[in-house]
N, C-alpha and C positions, 0 to 999 in steps of 0.2 A: 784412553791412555791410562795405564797403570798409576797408582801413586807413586813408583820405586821414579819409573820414567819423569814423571813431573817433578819431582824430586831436585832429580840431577838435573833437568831442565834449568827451574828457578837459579838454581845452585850455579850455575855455569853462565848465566843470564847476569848474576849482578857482581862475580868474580871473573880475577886475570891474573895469569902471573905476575907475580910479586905481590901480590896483595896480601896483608900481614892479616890472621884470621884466629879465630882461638875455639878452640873443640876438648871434646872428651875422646880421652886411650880410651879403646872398647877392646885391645885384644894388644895384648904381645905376641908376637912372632919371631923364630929365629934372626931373621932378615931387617927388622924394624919394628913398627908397633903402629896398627890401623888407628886412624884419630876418623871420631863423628863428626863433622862440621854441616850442621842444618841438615840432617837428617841422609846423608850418604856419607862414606867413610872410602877418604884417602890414605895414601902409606906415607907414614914417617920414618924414613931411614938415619939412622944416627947411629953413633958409639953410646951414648949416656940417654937408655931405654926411659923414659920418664915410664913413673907405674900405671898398672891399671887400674883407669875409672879417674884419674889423674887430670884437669884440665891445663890442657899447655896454652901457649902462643906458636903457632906457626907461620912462616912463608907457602906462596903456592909457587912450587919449581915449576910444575908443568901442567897441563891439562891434555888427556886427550879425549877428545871429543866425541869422535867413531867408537872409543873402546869404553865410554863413560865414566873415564877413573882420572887420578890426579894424583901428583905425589907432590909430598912436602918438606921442607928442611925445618931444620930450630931455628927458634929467632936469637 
């Protein structure tokens, strides 16, 4: 098992939706702005881009499992 895989394992293992979480902006994007949280990066969609390298607080909206990603709202 790769580390990227073990990763998102752990990561999915002790998180669930709604769970309030706190990460680093690692990338602005048109669309929102990817947050690290324990070493894999979910999408932050928002109007009010927090900057990058930035640590926010987030919610977890969703998780999908099959596709290993997760997206996030502001708290």
């Amino acid at each position: 098992m790769n580390q990227q895989m073990s990763q998102w394992e752990d990561f999915a293992a002790r998180h669930s939706v709604g769970d309030v979480v706190s990460g680093h902006v690692v990338k602005i994007v048109p669309f929102g702005a990817f947050v690290e949280i324990e070493g894999v990066h979910g999408l932050l969609v928002e109007h009010d881009q927090p900057a990058e390298g930035a640590t926010v607080s987030v919610r977890i909206a969703q998780i999908d499992h099959d596709k290993q990603r997760f997206s996030l709202t502001a708290v």
